[in-house]
C-alpha positions in Angstrom: 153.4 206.1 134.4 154.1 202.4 133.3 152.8 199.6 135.4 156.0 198.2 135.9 157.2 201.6 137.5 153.9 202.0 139.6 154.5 198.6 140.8 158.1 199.6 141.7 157.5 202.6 143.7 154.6 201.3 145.2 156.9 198.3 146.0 159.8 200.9 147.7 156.7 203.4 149.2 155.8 199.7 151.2 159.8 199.0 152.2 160.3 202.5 153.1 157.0 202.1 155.5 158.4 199.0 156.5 161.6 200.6 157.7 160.0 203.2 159.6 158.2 200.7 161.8 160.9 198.8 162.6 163.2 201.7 163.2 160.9 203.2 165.3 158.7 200.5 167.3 159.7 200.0 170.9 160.6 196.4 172.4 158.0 194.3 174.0 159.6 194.3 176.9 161.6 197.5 177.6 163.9 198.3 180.4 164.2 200.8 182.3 167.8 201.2 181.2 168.8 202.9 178.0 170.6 200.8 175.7 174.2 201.6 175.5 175.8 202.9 172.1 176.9 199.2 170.6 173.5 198.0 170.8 172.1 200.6 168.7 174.6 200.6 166.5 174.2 196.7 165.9 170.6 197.3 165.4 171.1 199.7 162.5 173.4 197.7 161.3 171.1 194.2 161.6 168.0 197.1 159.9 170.5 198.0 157.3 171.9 194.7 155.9 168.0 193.5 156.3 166.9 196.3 154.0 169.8 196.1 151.3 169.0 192.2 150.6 165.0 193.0 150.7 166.3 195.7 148.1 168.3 193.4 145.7 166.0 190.4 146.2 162.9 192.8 145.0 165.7 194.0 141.7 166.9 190.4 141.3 163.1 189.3 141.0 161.9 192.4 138.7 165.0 191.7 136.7 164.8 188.3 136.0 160.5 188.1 135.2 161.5 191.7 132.6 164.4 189.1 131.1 162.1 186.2 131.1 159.0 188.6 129.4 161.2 190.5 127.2 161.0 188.4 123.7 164.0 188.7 122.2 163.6 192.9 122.6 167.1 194.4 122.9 165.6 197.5 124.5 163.8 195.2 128.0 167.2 193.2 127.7 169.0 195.8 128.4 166.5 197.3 131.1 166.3 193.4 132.9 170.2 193.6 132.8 170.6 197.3 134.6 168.0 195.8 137.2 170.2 192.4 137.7 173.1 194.6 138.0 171.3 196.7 140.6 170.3 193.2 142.7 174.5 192.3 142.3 174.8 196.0 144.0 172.6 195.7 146.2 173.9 191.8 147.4 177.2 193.0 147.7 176.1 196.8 149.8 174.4 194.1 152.3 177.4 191.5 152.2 179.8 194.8 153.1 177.9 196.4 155.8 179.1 195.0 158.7 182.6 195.9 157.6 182.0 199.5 157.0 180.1 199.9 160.7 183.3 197.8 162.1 185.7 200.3 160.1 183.3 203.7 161.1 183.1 202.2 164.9 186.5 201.5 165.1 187.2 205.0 163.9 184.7 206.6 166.5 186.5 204.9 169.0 189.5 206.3 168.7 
C-alpha cells in the first residue's frame, strides 16, 4: 500500500473513532429527563455537518500538498484534482445538511 493511502485510511480509521466517541459519550451533566426527539435530531445533525467539513478539509489539504508535489506529472494532477473535487463535495454535503434534516423532519411530521 502507498504511504499516501496508509496515511488516508489511517486518517478516516482516526475520524471514524472520533465519531463514535462523540456519538456515543454521555453529557457531563445529564438529566434525569430523556431528551425529546428535536434535540437528538439537532445533535446528529450538528455531528453530521461537523464530520462532512472535517472530511473535505482533510481532501481539500491532501489535494492541494499532491497538486503542490506533483511536478508537472499529469497522472498526480489528475489524482490532486479528483481529491479537490471530493473537498468541493464534501463542502457543499456539509453546507446542505441542515436543509435535508429540515425537509426529512418536516416530512416525519406530517
Amino acid at each position: 500500500m502507498q504511504p499516501a493511502r496508509k496515511l488516508l485510511a489511517l486518517g478516516l480509521v482516526a475520524l471514524s473513532a472520533v465519531v463514535v466517541v462523540v456519538a456515543t459519550a454521555a453529557p457531563a451533566m445529564a438529566q434525569a429527563q430523556a431528551p425529546s426527539l428535536a434535540a437528538v435530531v439537532d445533535r446528529l445533525r450538528n455531528l453530521l455537518v461537523g464530520v462532512l467539513a472535517a472530511a473535505a478539509t482533510l481532501f481539500l489539504t491532501i489535494g492541494g500538498l499532491r497538486y503542490m508535489a506533483a511536478g508537472g506529472d499529469p497522472g498526480q494532477i489528475e489524482r490532486a484534482k479528483m481529491a479537490l473535487r471530493a473537498a468541493a463535495v464534501g463542502y457543499v454535503l456539509a453546507a446542505l445538511a441542515p436543509v435535508i434534516v429540515a425537509l426529512l423532519s418536516s416530512l416525519v411530521a406530517q
